[in-house]
C-alpha positions, 0 to 999 in steps of 0.5 A: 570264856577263853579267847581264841589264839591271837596271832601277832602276824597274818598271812595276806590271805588272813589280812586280806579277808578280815579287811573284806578286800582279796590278796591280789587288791592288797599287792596292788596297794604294795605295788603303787606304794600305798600300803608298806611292804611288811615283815616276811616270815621264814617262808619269805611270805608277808605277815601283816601285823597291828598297824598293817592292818590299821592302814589296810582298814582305812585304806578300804574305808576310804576306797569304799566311799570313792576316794581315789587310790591317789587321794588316798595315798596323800591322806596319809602324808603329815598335814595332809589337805585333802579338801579339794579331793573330798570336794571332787569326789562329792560333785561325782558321787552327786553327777553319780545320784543324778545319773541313778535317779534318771535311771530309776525314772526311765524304769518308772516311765517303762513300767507305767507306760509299757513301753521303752519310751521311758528311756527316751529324754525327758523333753520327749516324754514329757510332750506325749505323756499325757497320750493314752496308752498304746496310742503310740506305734512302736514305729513311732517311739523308733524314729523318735530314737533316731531323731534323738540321736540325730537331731539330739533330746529337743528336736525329737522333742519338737518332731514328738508332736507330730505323733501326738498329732497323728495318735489324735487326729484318726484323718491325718494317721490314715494319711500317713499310712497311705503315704507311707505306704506309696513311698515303700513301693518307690523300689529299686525298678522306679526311676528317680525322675518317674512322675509319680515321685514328683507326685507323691513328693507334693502330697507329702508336703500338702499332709505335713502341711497339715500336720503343722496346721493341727499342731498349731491348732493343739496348741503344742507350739505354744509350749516351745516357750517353755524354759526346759526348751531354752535352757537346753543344750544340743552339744551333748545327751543328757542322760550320759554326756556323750557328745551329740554326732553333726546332724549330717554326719549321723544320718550318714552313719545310719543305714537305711535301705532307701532306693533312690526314687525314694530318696528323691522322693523325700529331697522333693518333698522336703524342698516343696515343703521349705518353699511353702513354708518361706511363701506362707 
């Protein structure tokens, strides 16, 4: 068999594809020193010959695994100890495979459940897995979203009970619809001091009293002795280090088209609410 014609030097568009890479990956390597500027042809073009080619070669090698261009650069240095690199690049492609096996659990989770809820932390999916399907609304697994978001993955975990609690109890999820809906009707033409806010403020503290109660009766509380929820921490989510927003300084980045007699009514019902639960 004859051999094709072997070229002693290339073009950077022939180096560039036997190395898999491109020509503008290539003058890059030049440009921050990696890779040594070669010979130039009469054209005054580069040709790359043998141990161009070579470097090149590990060069994309190491890149490939995620090896900085830094690292990489000291790789070639003689006597060179790049173990404290290989030590680094090993703790961020195991942060990386922590990262994608999150990812494929959501999808896993969305897929079995038919529902987003998967992407939500595992600290409140796992408190209402076990729900049957379709028992959560699709307003629940919204505020459950904004809490996460607020009050980071182990408070919506702890105010996901109060879903399963209502997706269990048919009495308490009617409750709620009627006082959900009697706060909506709280527009802008009621006045925050009119008595039916007073009113409704008292009833919604006497139904999350009971909500409580069947939570307590459930057992659910029991659960927050779990070691997830101490080992926890608040300061950042989970699923991608962002840090977590002040409680206060998130509620006033979301928008909520809440007219103040509704506001009222909710400040109102929440300070009954701590005022019964202090003299409980």
């Amino acid at each position: 068999m004859r051999l094709p014609e072997i070229p002693r030097r290339v073009k950077i568009g022939d180096a560039a594809a036997f190395a898999g890479t491109t020509p503008r990956a290539i003058r890059h390597y030049h440009a921050i020193g990696l890779l040594p500027e070669p010979e130039r042809g009469a054209d005054d073009r580069r040709r790359y010959g043998y141990d161009d080619m070579i470097r090149l070669l590990w060069i994309r090698k190491m890149a490939d695994v995620g090896i900085a261009l830094e690292d990489i650069r000291t790789s070639f240095e003689p006597c060179a100890d790049i173990e404290q690199s290989l030590a680094r690049l090993e703790e961020s492609l195991a942060a990386r495979a922590a990262v994608i096996e999150r990812q494929r659990a959501a999808v896993r989770n969305w897929r079995e459940t038919g529902n987003p809820l998967g992407l939500l932390s595992p600290l409140v999916t796992g408190r209402v897995r076990h729900l049957p399907p379709d028992s959560l609304r699709r307003s629940d697994l919204d505020t459950l979203l904004v809490t996460e978001r607020i009050l980071g993955p182990l408070g919506a975990a702890l105010h996901a009970d109060r879903f399963v609690i209502l997706a269990t109890h048919p009495d308490l999820r009617a409750e709620d619809d009627r006082l959900t809906e009697a706060e909506t009707a709280l527009d802008d033409s009621v006045d925050p001091d009119d008595p039916r806010v007073e009113e409704l403020a008292a009833q919604w503290c006497a139904h999350e009293l009971a909500v409580e109660y069947a939570i307590e009766e459930a057992g659910l509380d029991e659960s927050l002795d779990e070691p997830a929820f101490h080992q926890h921490d608040q300061t950042a989510d989970p699923e991608d280090g962002d840090p977590m927003l002040s409680a206060l300084r998130a509620i006033g980045k979301m928008p909520y088209d809440f007219s103040p007699a509704r506001v009222r009514c909710m400040e109102r019902a929440a300070e009954l609410l701590n005022t019964a639960r202090q003299t409980d």
